[in-house]
MIMAR-52129 format. One record per atom (N, C-alpha, C): z negated, x negated, y. Coordinates in steps of 0.001 Angstrom, whole numbers, padded with zeros to 6 digits, always signed. Last residue first. Example, Ala and Ser with C-alpha at 12.3 -4.5 7.8 and 13.67 -1.06 7.14 Angstrom:
% MIMAR-52129
-007080-012850-002250/-007140-013670-001060/-007870-012900+000030/-007800-013190-005690/-007800-012300-004500/-007800-013200-003300/
***
This chain:
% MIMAR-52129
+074476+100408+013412/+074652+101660+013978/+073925+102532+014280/+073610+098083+012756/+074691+098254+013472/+075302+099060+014073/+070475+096699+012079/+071585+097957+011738/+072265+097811+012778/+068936+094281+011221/+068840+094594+012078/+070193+095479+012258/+068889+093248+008104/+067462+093570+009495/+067511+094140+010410/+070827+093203+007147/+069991+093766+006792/+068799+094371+007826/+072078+091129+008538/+073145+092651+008332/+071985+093660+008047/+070809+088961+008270/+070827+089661+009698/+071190+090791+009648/+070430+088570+005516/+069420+088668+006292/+069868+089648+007615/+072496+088233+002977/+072643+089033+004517/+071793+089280+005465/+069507+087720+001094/+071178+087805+001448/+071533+088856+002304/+067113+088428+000612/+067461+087694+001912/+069029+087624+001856/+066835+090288-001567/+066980+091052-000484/+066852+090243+000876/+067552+088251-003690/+068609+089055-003155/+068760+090249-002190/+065172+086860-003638/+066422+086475-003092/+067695+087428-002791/+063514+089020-004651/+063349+088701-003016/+064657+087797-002704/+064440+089738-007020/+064533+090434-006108/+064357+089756-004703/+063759+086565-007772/+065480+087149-008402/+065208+088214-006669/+061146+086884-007726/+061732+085892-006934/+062830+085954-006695/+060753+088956-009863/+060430+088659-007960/+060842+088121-007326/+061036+087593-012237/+061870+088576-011699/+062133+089079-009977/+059349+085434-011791/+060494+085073-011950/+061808+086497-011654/+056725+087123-012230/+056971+086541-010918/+058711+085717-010929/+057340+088350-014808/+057342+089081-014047/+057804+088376-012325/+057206+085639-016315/+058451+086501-016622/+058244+088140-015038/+054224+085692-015550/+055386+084432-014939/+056861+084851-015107/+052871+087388-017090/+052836+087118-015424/+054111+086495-014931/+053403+086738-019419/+053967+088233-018996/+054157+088159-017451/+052277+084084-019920/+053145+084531-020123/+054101+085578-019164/+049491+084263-019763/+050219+084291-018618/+051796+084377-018749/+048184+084051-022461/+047815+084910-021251/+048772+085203-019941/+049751+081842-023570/+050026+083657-024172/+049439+084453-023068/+048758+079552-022987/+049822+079971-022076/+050413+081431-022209/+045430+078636-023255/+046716+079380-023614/+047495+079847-022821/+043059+078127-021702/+044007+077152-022072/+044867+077982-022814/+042249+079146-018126/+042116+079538-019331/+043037+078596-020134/+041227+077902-015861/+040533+078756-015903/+040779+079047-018192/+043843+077165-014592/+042867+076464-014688/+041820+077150-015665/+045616+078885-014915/+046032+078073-015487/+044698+076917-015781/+044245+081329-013595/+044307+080735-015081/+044801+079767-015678/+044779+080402-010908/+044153+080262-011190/+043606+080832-012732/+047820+080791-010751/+047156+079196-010906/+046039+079062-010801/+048351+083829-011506/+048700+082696-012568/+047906+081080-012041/+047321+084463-009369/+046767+084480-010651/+046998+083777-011308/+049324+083048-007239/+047992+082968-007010/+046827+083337-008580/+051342+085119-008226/+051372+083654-008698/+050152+082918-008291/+050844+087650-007727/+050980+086873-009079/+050798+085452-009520/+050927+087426-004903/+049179+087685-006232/+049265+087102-007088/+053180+086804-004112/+052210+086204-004165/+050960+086282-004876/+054666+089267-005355/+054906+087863-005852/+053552+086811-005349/+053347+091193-003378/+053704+090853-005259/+053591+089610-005477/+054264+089838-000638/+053112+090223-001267/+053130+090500-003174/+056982+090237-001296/+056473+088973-001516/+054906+089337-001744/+057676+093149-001714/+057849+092072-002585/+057550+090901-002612/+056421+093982+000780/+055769+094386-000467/+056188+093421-001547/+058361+092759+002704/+056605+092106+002664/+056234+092495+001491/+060444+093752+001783/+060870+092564+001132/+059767+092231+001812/+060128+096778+002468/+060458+096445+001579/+060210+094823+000728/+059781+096224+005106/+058406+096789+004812/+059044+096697+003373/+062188+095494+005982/+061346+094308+006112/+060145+094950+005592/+063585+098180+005613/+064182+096700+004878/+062785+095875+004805/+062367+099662+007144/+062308+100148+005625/+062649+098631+005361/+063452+099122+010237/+061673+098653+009558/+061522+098887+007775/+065608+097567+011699/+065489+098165+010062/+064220+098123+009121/+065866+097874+014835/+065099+097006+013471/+065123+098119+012619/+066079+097264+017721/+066604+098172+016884/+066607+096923+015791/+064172+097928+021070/+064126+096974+019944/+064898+097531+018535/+063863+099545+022807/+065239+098522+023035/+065144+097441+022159/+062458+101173+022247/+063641+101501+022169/+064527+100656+022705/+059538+100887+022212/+060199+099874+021539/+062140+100501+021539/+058361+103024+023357/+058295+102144+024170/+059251+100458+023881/+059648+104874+021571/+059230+105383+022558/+059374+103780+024019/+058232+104372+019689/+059392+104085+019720/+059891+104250+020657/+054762+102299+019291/+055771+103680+019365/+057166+103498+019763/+053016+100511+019225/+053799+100813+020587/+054740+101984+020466/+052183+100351+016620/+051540+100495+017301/+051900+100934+018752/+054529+099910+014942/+053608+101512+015239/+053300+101602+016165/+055048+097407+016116/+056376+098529+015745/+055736+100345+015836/+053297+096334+014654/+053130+096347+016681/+053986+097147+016602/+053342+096288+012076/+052404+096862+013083/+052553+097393+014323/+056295+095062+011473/+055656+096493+011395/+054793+097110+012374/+055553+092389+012551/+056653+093477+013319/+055782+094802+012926/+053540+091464+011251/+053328+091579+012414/+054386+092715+013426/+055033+091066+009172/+053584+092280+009237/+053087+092331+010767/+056578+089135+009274/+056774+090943+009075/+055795+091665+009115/+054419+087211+009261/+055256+087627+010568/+055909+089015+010388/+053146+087435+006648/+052218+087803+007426/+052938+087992+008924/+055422+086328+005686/+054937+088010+005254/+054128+088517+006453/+055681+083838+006072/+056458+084605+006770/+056162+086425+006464/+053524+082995+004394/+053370+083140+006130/+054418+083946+006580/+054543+083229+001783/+053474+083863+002588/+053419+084027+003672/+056271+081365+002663/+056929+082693+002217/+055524+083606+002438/+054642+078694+002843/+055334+079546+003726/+055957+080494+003976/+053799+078417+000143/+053085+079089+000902/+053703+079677+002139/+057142+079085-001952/+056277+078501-001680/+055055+079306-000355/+060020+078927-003131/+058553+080252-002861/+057569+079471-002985/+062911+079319-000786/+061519+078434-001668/+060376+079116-001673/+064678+079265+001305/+065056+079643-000435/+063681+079005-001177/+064985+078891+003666/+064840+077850+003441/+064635+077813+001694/+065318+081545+004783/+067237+080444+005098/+066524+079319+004270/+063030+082587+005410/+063464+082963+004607/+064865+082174+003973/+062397+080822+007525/+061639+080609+006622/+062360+081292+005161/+064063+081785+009586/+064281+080106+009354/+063940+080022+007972/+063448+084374+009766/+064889+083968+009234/+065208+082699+008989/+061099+084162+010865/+061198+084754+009817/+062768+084544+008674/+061836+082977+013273/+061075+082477+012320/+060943+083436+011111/+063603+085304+014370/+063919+083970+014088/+063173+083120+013548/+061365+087618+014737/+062709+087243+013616/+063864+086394+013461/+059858+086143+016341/+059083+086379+015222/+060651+086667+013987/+061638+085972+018997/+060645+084790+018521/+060234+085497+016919/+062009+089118+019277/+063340+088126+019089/+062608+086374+018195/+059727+090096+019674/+060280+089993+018337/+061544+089158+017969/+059481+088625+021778/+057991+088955+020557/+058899+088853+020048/+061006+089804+023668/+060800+088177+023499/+059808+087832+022122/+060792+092459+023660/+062056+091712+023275/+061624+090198+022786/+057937+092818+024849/+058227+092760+023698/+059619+092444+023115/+058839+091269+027179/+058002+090826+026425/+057934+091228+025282/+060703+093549+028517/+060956+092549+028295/+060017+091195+027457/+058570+095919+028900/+059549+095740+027844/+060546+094285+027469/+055302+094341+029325/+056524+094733+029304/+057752+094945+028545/+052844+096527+028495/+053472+095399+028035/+054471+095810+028731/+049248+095950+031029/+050729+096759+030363/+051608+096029+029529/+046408+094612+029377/+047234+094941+030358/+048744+095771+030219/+043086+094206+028005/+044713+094466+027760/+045273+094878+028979/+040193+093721+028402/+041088+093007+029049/+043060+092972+029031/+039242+095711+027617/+038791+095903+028503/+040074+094643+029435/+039154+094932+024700/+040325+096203+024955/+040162+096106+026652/+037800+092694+024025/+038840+092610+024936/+039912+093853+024997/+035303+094040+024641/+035420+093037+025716/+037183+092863+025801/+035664+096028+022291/+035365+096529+023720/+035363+095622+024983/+035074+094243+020159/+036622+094937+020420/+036440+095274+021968/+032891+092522+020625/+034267+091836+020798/+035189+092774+020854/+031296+094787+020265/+030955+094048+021709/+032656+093265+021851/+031286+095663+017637/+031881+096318+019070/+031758+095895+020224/+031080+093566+016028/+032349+093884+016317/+032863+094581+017162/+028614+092793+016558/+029497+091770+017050/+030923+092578+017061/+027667+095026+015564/+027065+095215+016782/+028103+093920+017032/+028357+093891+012921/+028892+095875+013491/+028637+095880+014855/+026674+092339+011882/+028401+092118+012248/+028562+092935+013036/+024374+093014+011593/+024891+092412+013062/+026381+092069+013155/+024808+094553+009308/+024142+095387+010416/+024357+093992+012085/+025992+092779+007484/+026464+093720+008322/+025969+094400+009295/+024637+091204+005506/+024796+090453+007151/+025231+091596+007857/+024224+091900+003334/+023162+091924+004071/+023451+091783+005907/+027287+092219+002837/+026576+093631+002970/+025048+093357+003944/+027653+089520+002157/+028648+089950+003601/+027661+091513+003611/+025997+089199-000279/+026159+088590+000906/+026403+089053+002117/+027314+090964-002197/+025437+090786-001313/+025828+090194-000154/+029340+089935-002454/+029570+091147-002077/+028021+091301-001318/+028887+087240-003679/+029632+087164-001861/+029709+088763-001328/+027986+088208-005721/+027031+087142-004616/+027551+087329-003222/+029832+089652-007227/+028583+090358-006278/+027738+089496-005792/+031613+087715-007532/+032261+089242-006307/+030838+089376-006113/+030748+085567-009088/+031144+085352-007940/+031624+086736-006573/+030073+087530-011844/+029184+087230-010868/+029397+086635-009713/+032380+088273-012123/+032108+088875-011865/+030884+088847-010893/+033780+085354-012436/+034784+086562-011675/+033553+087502-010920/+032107+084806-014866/+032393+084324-013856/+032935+084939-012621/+033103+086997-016856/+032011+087121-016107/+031869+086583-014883/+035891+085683-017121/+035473+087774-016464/+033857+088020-015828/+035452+083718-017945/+036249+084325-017215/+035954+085119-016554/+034288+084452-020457/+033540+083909-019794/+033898+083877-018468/+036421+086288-021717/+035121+086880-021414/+034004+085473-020456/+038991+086266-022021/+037659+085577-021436/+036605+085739-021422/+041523+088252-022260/+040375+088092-023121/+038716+087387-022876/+043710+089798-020342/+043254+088481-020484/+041799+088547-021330/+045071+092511-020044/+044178+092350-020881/+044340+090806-021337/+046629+093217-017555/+047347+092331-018211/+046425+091718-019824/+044272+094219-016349/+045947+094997-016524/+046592+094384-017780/+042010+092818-015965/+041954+093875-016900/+043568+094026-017414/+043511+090825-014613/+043183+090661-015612/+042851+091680-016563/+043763+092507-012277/+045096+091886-012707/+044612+091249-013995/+040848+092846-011415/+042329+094502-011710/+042913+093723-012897/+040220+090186-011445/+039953+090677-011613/+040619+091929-012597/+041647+089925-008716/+041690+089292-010278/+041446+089714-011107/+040262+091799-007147/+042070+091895-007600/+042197+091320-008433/+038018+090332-006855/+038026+091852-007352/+039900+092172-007863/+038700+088415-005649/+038375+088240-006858/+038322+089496-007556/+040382+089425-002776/+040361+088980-004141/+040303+088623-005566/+038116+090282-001544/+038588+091320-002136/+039946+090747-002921/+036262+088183-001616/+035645+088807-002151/+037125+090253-002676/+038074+086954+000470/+037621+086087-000871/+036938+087033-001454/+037882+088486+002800/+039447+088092+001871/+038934+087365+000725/+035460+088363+003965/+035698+090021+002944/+037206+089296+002250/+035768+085939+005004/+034953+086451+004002/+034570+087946+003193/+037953+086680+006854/+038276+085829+005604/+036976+085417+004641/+036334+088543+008342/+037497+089051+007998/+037956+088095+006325/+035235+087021+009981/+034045+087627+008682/+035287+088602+007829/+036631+085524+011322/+036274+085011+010562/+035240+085879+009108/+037564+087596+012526/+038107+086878+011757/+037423+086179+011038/+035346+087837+014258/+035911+089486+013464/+036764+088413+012301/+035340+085585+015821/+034203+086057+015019/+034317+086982+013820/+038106+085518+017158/+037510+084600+016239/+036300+085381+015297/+038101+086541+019281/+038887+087571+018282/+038058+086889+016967/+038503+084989+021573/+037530+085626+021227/+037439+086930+020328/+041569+083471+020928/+039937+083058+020312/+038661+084094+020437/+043073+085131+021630/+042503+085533+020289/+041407+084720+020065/+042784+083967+024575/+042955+085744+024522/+042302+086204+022534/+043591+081853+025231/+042337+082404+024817/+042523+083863+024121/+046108+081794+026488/+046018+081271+024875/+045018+081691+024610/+048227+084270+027868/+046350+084387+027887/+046322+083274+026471/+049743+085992+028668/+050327+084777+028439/+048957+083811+028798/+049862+088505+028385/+049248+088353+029255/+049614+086578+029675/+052091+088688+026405/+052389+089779+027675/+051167+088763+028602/+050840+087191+024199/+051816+086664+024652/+052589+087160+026153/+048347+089043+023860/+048748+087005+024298/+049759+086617+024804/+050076+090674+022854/+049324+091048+024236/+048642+089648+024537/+050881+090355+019931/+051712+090563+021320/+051319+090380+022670/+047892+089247+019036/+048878+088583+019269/+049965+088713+020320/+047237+091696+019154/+046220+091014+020157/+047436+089511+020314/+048513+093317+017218/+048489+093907+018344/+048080+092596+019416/+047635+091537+014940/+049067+091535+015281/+049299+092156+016810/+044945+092629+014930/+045252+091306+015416/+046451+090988+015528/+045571+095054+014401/+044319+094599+015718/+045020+092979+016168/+045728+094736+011603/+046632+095679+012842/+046238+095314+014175/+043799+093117+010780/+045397+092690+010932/+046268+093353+011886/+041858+095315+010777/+041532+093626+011498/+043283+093387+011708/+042536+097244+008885/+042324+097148+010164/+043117+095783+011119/+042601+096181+006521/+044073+095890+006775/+043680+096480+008361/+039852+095282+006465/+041251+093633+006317/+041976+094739+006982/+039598+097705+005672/+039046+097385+007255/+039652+095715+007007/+040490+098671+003584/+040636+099297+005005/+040140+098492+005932/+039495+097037+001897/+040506+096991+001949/+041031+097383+003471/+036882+098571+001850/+036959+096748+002384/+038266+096530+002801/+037422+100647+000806/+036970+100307+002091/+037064+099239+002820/+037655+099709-001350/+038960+100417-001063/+038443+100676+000611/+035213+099212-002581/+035769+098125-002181/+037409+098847-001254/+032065+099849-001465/+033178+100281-001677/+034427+099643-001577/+029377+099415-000413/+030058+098425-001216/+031659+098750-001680/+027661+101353+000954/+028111+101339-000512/+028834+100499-001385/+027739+099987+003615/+026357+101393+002956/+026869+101191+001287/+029243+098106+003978/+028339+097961+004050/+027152+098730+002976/+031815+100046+003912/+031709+099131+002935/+030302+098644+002949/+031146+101515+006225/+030836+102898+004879/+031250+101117+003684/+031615+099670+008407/+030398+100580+007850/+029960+100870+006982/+034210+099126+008064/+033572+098169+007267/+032024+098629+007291/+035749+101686+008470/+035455+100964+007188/+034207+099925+006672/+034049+101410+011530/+034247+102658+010784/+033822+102020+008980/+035420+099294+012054/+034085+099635+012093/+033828+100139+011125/+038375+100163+012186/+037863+098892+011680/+036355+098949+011458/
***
């Protein structure tokens, strides 16, 4: 996590930036389980700070994705594009000047609370995931692509992680079909950009020829993600 958001600092690199969001998340899906083992509610507030400079690298690596997704899809704007452009390098200045005290906040907060993790039990992580794929199965049982399909991405992402992160080793009494659910986060993730683009051209630009292609695409997504919630349970969780 450092590390990235270091070498983003020195150069601005945005595939760096990337690395160190998808840090923070691994960290924080981890800090989540271990709330729940220590049964600590504080436990992520002092997580807060990293987060929060976390959802100011998420608006910057964003617009830069709009960005991509506009070149891709060759949207014309040019006023658009500038806009776009000059909003990435204000907030890209921005978060770069501040880094030299982020870096010293981020190792004081990782190192305070690695200092406070304790063992997990195996019965705690049962209770993690049993809790996280029943909300995942409420949200998915409710057929709507809406923001909460997001959220439920961000609960598969939570399996995955902690799934590495503890090894199998220690998760062997957890039996999950990690390809399925690392399958149907990539497809909502999709689907969410898209449609996050699309409503912000809708504002942004008055022809519907621009978005077109987008919306025939996010309609196909939606086809796939419904048909990789059918059978939810058969799917998720193998029989053999």
């Amino acid at each position: 996590m450092i590390t990235h958001f270091k070498l983003f600092a020195e150069a601005g690199d945005q595939e760096e930036l990337h690395k160190f969001r998808v840090a923070v998340k691994k960290i924080r899906s981890f800090f989540i389980l271990i709330q729940l083992n220590n049964n600590d509610a504080g436990f992520l507030k002092n997580f807060q700070p990293v987060i929060k400079v976390f959802k100011q690298a998420g608006i910057i690596r964003d617009t830069y994705l709009e960005l991509q997704f506009a070149e891709q899809y060759q949207f014309t704007s040019v006023e658009f594009r500038n806009e776009q452009q000059r909003f990435l390098a204000i907030n890209t200045i921005e978060l770069r000047h501040y880094a030299k005290k982020d870096l010293k906040m981020y190792a004081k907060v990782y190192d305070y609370l690695l200092s406070r993790i304790t063992d997990i039990h195996s019965e705690d992580l049962v209770i993690f995931y049993q809790r996280q794929l029943y909300q995942i199965a409420h949200i998915l049982s409710r057929r709507k692509f809406d923001e909460e399909l997001h959220t439920c991405r961000k609960k598969i992402k939570h399996l995955l992680y902690n799934y590495k992160a503890i090894g199998k080793k220690s998760a062997k009494e957890i039996t999950l079909n990690m390809s399925y659910f690392d399958q149907l986060q990539k497809l909502i993730g999709n689907w969410h950009d898209k449609r996050s683009l699309v409503d912000l051209l809708s504002v942004n630009l008055t022809s519907d020829a621009h978005i077109l292609t987008l919306k025939i695409e996010i309609d196909t997504l939606q086809r796939d993600i419904a048909n990789h919630c059918n059978g939810f349970w058969s799917k998720a969780i193998p029989t053999s």
